[in-house]
Every structure is written in C-alpha cells, then in structure tokens.
PDB file as gemmi writes it, atoms N, CA and C in Angstrom:
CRYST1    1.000    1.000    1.000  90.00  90.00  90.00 P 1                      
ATOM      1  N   UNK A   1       7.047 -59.400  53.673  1.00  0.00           N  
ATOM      2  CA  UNK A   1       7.193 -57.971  53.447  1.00  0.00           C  
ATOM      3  C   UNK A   1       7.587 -57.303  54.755  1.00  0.00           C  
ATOM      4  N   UNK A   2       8.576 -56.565  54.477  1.00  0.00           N  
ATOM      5  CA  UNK A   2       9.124 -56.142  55.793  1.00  0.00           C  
ATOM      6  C   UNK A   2       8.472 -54.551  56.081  1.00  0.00           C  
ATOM      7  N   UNK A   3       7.803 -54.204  57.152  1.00  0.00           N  
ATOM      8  CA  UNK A   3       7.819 -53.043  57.044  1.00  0.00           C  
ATOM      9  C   UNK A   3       8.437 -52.286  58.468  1.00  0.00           C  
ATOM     10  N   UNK A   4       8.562 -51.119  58.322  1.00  0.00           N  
ATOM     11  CA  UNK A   4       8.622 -50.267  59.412  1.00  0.00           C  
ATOM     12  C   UNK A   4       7.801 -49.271  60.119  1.00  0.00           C  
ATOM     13  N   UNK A   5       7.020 -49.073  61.302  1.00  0.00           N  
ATOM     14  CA  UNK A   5       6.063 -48.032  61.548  1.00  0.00           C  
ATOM     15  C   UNK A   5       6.655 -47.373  62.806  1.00  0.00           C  
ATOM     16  N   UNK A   6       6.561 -46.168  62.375  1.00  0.00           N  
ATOM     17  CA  UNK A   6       7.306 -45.034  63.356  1.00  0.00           C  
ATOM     18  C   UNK A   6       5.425 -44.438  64.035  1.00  0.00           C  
ATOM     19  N   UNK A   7       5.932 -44.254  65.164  1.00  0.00           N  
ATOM     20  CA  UNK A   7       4.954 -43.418  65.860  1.00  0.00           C  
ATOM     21  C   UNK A   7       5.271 -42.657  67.080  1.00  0.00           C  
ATOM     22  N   UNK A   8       4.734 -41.429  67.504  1.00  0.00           N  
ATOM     23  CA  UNK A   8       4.559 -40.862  68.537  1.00  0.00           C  
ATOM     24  C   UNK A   8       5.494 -39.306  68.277  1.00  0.00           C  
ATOM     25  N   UNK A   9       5.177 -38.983  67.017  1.00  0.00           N  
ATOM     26  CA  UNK A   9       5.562 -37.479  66.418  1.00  0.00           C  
ATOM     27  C   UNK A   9       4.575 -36.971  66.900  1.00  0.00           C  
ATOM     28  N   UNK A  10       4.943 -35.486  66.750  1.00  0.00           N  
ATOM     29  CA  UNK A  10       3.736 -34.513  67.253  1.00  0.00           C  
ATOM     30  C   UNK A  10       4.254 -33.117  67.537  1.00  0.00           C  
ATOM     31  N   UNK A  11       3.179 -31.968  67.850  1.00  0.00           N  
ATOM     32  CA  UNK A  11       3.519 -31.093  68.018  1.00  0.00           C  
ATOM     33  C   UNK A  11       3.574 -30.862  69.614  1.00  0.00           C  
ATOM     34  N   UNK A  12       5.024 -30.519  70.040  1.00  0.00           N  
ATOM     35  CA  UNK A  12       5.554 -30.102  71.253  1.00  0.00           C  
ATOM     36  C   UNK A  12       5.836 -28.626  71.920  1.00  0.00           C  
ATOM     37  N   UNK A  13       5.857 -28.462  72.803  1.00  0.00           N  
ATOM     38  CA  UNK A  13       6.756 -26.687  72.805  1.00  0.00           C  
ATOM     39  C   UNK A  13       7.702 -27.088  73.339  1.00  0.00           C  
ATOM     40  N   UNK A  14       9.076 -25.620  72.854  1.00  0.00           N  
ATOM     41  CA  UNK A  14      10.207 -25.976  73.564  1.00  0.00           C  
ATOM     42  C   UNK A  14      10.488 -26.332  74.875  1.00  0.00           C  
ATOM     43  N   UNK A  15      11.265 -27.026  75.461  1.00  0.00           N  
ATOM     44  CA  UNK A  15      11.698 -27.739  76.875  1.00  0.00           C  
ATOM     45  C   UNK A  15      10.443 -29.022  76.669  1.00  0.00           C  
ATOM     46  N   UNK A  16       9.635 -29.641  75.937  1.00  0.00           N  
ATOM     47  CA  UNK A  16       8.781 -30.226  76.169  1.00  0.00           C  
ATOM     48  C   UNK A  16       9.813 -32.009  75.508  1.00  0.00           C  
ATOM     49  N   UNK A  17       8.424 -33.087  75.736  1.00  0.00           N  
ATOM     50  CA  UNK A  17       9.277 -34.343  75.783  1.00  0.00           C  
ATOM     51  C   UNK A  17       8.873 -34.893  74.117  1.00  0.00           C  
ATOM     52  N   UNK A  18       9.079 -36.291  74.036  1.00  0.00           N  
ATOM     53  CA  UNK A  18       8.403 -36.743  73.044  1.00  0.00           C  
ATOM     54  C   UNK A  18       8.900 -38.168  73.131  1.00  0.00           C  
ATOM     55  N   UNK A  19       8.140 -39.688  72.836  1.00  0.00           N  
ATOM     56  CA  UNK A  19       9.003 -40.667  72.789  1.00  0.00           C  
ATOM     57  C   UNK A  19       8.636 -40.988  71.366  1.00  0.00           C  
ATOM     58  N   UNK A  20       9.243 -41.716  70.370  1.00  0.00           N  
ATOM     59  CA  UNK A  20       9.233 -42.171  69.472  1.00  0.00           C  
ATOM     60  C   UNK A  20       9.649 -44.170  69.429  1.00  0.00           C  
ATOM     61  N   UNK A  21       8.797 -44.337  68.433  1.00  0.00           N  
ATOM     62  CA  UNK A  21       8.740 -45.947  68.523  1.00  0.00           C  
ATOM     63  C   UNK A  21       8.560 -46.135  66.615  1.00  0.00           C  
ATOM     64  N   UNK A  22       9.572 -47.319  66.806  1.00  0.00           N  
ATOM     65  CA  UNK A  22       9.258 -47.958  65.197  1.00  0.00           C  
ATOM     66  C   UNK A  22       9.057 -49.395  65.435  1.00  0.00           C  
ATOM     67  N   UNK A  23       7.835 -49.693  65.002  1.00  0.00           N  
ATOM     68  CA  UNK A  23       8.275 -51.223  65.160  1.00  0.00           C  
ATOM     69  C   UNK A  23       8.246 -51.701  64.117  1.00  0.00           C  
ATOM     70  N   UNK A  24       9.444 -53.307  63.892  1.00  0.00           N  
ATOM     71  CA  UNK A  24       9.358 -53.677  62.890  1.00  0.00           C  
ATOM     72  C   UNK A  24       8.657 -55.072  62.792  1.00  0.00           C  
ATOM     73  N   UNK A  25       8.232 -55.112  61.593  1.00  0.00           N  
ATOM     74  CA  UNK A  25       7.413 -56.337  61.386  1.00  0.00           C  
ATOM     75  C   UNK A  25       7.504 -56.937  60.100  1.00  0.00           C  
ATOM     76  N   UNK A  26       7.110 -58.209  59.892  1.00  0.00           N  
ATOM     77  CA  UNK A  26       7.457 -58.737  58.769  1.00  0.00           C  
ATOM     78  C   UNK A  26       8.472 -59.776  58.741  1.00  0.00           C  
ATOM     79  N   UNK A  27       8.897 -60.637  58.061  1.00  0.00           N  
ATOM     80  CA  UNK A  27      10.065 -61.435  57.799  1.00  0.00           C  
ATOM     81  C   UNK A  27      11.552 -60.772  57.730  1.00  0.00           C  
ATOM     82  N   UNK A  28      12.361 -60.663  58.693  1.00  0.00           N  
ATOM     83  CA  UNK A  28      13.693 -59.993  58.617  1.00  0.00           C  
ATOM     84  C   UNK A  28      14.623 -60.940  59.359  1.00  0.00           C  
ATOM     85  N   UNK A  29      15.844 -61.235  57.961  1.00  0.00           N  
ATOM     86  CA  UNK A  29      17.164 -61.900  58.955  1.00  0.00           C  
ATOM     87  C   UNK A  29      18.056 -61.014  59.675  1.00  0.00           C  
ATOM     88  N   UNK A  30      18.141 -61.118  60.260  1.00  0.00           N  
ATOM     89  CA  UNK A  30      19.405 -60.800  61.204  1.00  0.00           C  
ATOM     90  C   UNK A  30      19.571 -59.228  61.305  1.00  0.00           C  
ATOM     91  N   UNK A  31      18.748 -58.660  62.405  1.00  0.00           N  
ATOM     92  CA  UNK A  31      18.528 -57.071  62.644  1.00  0.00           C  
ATOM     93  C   UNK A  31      19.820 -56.742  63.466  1.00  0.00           C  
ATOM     94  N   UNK A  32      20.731 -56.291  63.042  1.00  0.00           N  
ATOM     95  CA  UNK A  32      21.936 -55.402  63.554  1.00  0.00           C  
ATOM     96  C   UNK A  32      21.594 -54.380  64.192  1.00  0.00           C  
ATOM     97  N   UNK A  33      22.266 -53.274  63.925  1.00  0.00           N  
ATOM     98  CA  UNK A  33      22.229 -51.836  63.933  1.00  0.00           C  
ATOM     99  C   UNK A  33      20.750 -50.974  63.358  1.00  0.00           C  
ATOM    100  N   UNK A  34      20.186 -50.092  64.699  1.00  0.00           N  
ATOM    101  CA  UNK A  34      19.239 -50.031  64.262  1.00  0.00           C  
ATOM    102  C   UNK A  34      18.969 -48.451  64.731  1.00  0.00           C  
ATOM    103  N   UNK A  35      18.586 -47.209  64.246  1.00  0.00           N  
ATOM    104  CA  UNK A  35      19.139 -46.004  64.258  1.00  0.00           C  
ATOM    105  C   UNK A  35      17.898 -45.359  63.770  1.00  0.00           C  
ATOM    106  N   UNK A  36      17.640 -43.635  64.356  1.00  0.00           N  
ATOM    107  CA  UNK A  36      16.992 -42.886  63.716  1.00  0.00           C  
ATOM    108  C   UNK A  36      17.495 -41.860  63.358  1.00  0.00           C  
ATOM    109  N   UNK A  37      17.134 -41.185  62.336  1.00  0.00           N  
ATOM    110  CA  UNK A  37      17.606 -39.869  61.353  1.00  0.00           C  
ATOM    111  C   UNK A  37      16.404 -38.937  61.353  1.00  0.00           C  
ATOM    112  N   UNK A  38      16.786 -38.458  60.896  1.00  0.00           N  
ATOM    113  CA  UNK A  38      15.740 -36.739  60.906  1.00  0.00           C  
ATOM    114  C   UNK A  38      16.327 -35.811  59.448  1.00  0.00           C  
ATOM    115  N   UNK A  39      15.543 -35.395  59.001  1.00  0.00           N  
ATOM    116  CA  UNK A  39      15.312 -34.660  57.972  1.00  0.00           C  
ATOM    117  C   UNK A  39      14.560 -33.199  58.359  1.00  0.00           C  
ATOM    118  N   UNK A  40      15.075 -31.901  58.720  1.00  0.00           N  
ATOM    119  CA  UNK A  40      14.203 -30.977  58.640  1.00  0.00           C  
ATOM    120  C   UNK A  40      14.274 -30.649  57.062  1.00  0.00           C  
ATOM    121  N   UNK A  41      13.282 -29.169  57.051  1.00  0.00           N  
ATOM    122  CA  UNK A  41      12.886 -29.222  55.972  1.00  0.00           C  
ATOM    123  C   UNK A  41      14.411 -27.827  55.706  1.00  0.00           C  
ATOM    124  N   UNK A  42      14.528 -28.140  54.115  1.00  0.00           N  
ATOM    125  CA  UNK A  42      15.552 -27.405  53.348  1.00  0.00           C  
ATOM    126  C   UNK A  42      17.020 -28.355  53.377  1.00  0.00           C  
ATOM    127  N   UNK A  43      17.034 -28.910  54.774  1.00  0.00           N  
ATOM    128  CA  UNK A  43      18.518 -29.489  54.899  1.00  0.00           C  
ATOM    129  C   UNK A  43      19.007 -31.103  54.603  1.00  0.00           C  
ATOM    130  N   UNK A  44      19.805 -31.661  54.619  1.00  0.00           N  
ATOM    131  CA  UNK A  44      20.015 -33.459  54.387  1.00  0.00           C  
ATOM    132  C   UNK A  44      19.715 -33.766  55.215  1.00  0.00           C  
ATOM    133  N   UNK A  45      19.365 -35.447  55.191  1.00  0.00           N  
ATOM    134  CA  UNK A  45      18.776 -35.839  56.289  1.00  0.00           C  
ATOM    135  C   UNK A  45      20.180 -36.322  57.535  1.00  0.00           C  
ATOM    136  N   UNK A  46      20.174 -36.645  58.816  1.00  0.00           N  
ATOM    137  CA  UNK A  46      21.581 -36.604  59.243  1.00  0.00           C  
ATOM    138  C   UNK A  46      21.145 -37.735  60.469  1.00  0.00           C  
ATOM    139  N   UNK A  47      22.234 -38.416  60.458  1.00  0.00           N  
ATOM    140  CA  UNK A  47      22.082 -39.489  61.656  1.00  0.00           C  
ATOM    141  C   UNK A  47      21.551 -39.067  62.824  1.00  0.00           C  
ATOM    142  N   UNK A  48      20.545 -38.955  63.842  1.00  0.00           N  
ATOM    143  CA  UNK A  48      21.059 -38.680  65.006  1.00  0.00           C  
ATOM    144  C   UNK A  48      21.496 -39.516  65.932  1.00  0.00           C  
ATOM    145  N   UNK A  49      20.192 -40.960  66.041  1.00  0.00           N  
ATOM    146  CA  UNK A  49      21.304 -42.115  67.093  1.00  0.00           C  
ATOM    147  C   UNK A  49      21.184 -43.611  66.662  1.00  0.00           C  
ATOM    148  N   UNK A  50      22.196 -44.118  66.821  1.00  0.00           N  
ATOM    149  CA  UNK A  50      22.408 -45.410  66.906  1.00  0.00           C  
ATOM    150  C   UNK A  50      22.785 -46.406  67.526  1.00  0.00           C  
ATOM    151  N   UNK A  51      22.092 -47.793  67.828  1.00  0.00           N  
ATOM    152  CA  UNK A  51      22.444 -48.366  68.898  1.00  0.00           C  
ATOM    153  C   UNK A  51      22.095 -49.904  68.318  1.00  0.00           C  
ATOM    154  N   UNK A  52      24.164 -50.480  68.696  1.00  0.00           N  
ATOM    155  CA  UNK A  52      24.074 -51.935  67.962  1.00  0.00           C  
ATOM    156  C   UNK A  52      23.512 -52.922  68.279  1.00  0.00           C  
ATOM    157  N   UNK A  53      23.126 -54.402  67.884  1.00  0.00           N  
ATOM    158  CA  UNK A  53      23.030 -55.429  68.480  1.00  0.00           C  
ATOM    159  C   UNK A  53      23.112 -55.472  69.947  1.00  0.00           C  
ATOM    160  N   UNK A  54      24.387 -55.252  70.240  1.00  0.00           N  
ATOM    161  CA  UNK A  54      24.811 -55.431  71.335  1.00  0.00           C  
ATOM    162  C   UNK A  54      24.632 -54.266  72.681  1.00  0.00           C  
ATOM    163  N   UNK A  55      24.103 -53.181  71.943  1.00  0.00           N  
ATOM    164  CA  UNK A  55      23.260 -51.837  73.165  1.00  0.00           C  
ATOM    165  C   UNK A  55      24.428 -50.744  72.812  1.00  0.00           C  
ATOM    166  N   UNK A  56      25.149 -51.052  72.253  1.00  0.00           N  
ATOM    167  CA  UNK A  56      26.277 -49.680  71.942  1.00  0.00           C  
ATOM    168  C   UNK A  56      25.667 -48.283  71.392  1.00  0.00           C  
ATOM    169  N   UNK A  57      25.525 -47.083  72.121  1.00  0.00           N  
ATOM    170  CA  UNK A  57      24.450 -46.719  71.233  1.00  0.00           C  
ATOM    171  C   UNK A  57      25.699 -44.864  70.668  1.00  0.00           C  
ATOM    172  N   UNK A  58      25.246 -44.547  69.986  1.00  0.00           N  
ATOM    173  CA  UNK A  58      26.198 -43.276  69.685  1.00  0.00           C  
ATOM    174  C   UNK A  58      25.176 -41.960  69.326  1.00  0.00           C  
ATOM    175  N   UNK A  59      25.122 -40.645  69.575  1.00  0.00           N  
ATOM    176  CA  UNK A  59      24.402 -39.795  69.050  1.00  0.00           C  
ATOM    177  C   UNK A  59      25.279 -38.454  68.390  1.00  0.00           C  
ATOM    178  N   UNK A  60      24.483 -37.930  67.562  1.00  0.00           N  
ATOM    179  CA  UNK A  60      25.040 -36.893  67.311  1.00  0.00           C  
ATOM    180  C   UNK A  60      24.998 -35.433  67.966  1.00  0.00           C  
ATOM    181  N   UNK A  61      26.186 -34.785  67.844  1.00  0.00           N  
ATOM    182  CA  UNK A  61      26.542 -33.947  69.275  1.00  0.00           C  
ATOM    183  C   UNK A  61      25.401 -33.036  69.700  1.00  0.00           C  
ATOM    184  N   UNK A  62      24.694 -32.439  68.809  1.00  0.00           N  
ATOM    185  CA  UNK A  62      23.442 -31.574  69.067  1.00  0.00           C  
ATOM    186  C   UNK A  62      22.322 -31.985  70.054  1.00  0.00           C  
ATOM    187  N   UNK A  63      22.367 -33.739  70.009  1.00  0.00           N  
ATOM    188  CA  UNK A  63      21.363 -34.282  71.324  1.00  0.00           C  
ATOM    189  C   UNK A  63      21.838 -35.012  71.775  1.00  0.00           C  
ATOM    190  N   UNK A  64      23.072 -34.963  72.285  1.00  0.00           N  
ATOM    191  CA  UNK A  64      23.994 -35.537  73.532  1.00  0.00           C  
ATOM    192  C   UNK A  64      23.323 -34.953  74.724  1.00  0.00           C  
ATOM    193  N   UNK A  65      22.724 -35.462  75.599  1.00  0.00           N  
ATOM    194  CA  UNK A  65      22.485 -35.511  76.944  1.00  0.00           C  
ATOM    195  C   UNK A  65      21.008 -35.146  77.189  1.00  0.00           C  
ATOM    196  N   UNK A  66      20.081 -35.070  75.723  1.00  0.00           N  
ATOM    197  CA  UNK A  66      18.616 -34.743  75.192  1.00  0.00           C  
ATOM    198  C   UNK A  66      17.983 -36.084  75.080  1.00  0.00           C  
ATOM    199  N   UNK A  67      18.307 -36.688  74.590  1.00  0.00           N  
ATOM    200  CA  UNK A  67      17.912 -37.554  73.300  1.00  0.00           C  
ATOM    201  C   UNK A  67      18.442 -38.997  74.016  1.00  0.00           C  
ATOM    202  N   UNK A  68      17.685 -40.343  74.104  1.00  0.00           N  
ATOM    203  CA  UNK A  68      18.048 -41.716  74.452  1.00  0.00           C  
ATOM    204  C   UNK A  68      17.480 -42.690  73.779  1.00  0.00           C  
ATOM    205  N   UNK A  69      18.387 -43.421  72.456  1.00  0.00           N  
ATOM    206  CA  UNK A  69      18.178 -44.393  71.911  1.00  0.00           C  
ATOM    207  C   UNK A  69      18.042 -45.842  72.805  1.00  0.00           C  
ATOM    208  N   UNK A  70      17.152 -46.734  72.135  1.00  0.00           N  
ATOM    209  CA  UNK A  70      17.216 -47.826  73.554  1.00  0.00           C  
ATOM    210  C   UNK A  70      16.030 -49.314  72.283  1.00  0.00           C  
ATOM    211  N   UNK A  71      16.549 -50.314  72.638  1.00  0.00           N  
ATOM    212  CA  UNK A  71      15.737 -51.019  71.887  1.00  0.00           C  
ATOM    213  C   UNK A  71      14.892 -52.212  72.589  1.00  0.00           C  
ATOM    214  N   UNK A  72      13.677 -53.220  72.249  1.00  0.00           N  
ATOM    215  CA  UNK A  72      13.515 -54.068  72.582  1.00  0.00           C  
ATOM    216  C   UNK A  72      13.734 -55.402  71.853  1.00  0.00           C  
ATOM    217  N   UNK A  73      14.255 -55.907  71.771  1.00  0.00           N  
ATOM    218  CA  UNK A  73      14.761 -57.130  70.839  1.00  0.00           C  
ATOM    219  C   UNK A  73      13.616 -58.083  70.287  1.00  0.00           C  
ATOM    220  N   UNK A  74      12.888 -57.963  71.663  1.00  0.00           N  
ATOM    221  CA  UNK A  74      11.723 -59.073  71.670  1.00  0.00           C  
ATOM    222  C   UNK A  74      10.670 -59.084  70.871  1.00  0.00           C  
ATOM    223  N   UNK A  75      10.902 -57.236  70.731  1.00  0.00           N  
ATOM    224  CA  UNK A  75       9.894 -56.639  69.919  1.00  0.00           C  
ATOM    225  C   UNK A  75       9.887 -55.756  69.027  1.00  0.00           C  
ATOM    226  N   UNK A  76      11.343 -56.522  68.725  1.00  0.00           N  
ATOM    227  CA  UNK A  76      11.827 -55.879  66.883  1.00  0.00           C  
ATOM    228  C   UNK A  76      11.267 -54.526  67.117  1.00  0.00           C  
ATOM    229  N   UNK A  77      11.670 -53.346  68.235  1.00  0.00           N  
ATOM    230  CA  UNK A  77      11.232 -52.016  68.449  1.00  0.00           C  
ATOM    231  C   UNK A  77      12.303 -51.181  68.754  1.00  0.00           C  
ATOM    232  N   UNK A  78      12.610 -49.931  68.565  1.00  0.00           N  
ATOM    233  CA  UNK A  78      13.592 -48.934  68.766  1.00  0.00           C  
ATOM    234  C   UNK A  78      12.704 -47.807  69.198  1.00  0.00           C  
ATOM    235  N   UNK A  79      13.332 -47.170  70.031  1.00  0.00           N  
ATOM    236  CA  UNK A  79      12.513 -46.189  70.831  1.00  0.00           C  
ATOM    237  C   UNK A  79      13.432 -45.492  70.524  1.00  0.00           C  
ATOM    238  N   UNK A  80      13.316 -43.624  70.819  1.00  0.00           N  
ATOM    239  CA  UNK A  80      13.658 -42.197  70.744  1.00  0.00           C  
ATOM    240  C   UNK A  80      12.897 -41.622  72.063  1.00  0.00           C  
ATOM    241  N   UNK A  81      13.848 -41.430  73.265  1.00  0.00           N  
ATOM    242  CA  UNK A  81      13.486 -40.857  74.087  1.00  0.00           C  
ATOM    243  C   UNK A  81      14.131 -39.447  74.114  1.00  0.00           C  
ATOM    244  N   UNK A  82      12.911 -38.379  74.034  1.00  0.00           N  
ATOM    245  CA  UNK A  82      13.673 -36.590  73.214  1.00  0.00           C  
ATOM    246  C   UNK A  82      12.923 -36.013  74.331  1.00  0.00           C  
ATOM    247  N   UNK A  83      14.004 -35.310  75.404  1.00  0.00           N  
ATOM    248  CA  UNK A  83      14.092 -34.530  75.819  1.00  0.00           C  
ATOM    249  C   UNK A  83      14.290 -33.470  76.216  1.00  0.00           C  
ATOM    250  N   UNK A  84      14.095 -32.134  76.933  1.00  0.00           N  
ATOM    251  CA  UNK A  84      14.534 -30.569  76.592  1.00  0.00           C  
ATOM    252  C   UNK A  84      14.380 -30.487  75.004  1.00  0.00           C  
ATOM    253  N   UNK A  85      13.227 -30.841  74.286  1.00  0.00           N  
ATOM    254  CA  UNK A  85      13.031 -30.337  72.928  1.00  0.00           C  
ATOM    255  C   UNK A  85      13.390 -28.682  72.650  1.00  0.00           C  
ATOM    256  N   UNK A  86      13.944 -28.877  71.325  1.00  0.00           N  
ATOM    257  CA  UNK A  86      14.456 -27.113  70.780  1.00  0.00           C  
ATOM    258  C   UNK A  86      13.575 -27.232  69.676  1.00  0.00           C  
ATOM    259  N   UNK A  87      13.464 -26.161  69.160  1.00  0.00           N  
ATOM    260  CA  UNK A  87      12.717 -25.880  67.846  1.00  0.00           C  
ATOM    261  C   UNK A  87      13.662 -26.251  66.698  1.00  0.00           C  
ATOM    262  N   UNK A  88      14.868 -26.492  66.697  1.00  0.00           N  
ATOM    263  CA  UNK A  88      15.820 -26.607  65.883  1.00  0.00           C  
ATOM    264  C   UNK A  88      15.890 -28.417  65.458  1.00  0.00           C  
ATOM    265  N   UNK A  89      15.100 -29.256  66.470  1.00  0.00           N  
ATOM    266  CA  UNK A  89      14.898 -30.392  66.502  1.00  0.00           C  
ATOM    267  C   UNK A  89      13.643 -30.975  65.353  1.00  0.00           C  
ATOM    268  N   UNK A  90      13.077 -29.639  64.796  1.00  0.00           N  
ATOM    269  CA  UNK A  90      11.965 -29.668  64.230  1.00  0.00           C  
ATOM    270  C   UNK A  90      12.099 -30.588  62.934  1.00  0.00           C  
ATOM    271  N   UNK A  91      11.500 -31.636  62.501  1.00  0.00           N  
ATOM    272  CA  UNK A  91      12.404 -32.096  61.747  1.00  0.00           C  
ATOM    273  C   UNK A  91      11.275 -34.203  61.318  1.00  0.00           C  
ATOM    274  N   UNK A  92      11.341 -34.330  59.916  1.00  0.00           N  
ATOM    275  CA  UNK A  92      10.639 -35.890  59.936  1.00  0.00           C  
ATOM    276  C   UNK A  92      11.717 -36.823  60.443  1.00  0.00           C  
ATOM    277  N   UNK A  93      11.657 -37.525  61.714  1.00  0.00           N  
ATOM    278  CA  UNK A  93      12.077 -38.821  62.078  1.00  0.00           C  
ATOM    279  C   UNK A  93      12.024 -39.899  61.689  1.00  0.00           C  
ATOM    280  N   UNK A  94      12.898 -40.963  60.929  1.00  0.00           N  
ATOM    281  CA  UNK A  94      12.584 -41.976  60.301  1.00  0.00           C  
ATOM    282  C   UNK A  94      13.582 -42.548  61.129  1.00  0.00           C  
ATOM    283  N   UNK A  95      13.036 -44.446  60.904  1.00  0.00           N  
ATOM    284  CA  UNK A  95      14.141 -45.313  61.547  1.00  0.00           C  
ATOM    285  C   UNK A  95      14.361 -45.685  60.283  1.00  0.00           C  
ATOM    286  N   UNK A  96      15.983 -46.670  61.007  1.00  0.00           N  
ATOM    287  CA  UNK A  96      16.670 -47.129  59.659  1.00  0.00           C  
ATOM    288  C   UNK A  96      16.791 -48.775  60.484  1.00  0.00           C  
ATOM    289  N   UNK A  97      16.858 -49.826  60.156  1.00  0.00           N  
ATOM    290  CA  UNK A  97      17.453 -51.148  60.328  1.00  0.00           C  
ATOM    291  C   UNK A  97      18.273 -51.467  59.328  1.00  0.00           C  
ATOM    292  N   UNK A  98      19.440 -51.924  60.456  1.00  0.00           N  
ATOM    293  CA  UNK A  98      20.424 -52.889  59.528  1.00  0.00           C  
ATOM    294  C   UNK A  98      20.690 -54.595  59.778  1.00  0.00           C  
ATOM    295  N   UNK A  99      21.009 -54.993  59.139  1.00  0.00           N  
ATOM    296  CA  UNK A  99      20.625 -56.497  58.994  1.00  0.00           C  
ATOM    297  C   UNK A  99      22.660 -56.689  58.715  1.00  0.00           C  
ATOM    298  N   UNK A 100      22.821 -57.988  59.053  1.00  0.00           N  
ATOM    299  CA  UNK A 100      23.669 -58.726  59.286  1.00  0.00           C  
ATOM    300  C   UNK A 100      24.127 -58.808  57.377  1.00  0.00           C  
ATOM    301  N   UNK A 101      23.593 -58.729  56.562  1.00  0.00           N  
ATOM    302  CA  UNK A 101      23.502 -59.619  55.482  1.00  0.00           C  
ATOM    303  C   UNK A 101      23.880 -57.938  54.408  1.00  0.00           C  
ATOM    304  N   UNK A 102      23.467 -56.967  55.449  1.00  0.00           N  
ATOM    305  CA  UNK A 102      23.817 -55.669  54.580  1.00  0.00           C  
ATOM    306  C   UNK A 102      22.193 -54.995  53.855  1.00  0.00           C  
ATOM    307  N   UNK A 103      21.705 -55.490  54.233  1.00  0.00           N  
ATOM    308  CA  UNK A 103      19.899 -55.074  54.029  1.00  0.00           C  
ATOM    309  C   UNK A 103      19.667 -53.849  54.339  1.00  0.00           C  
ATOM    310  N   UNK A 104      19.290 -52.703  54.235  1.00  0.00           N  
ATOM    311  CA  UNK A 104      18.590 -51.650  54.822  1.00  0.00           C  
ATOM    312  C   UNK A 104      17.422 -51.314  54.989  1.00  0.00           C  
ATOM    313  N   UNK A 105      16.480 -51.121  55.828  1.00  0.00           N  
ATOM    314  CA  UNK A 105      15.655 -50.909  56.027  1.00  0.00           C  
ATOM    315  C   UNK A 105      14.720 -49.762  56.450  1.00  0.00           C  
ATOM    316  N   UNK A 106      13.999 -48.895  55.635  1.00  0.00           N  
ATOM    317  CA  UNK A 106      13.583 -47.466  56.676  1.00  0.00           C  
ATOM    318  C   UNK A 106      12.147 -47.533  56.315  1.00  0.00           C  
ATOM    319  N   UNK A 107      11.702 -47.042  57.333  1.00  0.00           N  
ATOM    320  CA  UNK A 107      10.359 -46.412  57.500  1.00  0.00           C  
ATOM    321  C   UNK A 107       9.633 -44.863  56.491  1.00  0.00           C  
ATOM    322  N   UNK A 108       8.793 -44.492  57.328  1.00  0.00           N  
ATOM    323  CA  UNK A 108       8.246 -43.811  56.337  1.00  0.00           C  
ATOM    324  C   UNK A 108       8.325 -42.288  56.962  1.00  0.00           C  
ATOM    325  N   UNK A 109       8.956 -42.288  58.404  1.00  0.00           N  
ATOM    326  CA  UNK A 109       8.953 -41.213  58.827  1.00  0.00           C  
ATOM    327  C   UNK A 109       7.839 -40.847  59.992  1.00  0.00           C  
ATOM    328  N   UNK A 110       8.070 -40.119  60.858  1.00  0.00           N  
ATOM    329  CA  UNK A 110       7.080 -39.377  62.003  1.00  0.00           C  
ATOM    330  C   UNK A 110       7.117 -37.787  61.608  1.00  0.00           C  
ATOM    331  N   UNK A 111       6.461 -36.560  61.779  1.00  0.00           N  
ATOM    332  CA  UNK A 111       6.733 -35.397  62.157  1.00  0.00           C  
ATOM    333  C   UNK A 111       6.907 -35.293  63.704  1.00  0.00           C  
ATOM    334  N   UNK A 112       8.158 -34.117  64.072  1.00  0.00           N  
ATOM    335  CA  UNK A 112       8.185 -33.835  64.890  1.00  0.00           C  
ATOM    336  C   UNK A 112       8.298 -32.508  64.721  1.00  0.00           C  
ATOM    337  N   UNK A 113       7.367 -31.697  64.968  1.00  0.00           N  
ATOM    338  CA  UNK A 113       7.545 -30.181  65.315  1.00  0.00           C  
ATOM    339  C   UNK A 113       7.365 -29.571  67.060  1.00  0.00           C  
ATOM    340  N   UNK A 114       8.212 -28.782  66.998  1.00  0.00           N  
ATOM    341  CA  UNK A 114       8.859 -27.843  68.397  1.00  0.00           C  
ATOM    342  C   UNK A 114       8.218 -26.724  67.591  1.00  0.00           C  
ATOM    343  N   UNK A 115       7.619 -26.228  69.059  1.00  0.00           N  
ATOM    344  CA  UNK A 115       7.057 -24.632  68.877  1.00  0.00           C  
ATOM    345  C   UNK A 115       8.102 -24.041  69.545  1.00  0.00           C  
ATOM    346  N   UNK A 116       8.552 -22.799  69.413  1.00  0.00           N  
ATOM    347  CA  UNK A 116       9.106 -21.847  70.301  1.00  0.00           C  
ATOM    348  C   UNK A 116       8.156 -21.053  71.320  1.00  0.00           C  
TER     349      UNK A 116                                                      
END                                                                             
C-alpha cells in the first residue's frame, strides 16, 4: 500500500517561512516526477512545483524566486521550501508522485494559512 504523508503546514504571517515534506512509503516502482499543488479554497487546484528524476525542477510564476522544490531519493521525500509567504499562498498543499509506468500518486494534503 502506497501512501503519501505531507507535513509541516501551519499557520504563518506574511513575509514568514514554512518547509513542507511528503514522504513516501510503501511498495512503489519507479518514482519519476514528483510535484506539489495547492488548492485554495473557491479556486482549482494548480501545479505549483515540479522536479524530475533527474533534479529538473519548474514552478509556477507566482512563486518564482519564493518557493524551492528539492528531493531526497534515499528517502522517497520531496520537500517545499516557501519563502516571503503572501496571504494569497493560503491554500491545502498536496504532493503528487509519478511513476515511470504512469501511476499517480497523491497525498492527503497539508494546510497552509498566511495571516496578513
């Protein structure tokens, strides 16, 4: 059983930090691409970063130069390093894994709320 556990949501104030961690556990072939999304509330949920096998990592433009995806291989873990937090960041964090074979994988989500 494969699961995913996200941790280290919480309530922040703006300019404040936050790291986020999923680790995965369980029986999984071939972990590719491995990414977190965010869902605030009212809106879709929307990529923010991703980073391949190989460390390629991409974000979406709103936390370009905020925000540092980064993984440990060893320890089937993906980190979210969120910096200069906005209130606009407010929002449930879930990871996603992708597998070689086309598998998807997500978690159950963190809260992250920004105070103003």
């Amino acid at each position: 059983q494969v699961q995913l556990v996200e941790s280290g949501g919480g309530l922040v104030q703006a300019g404040g930090s936050l790291r986020l961690s999923c680790v995965v556990s369980g029986s999984i072939f071939g972990i590719n691409a491995m990414g977190w999304y965010r869902q605030a509330p009212g809106k879709q949920r929307e990529l923010v970063a991703v980073i391949s096998s190989g460390g390629s990592t991409n974000y979406v433009d709103s936390v370009k130069g905020r925000f540092t995806i980064s993984r440990d291989n060893t320890k089937n873990t993906v980190y979210l390093q969120m910096n200069r937090l906005k209130p606009e960041d407010t929002a449930v964090y879930s990871c996603n894994v992708g597998t070689v074979i086309g598998i998807n994988y997500w978690g159950k989500g963190t809260l992250v709320t920004v105070s103003s």
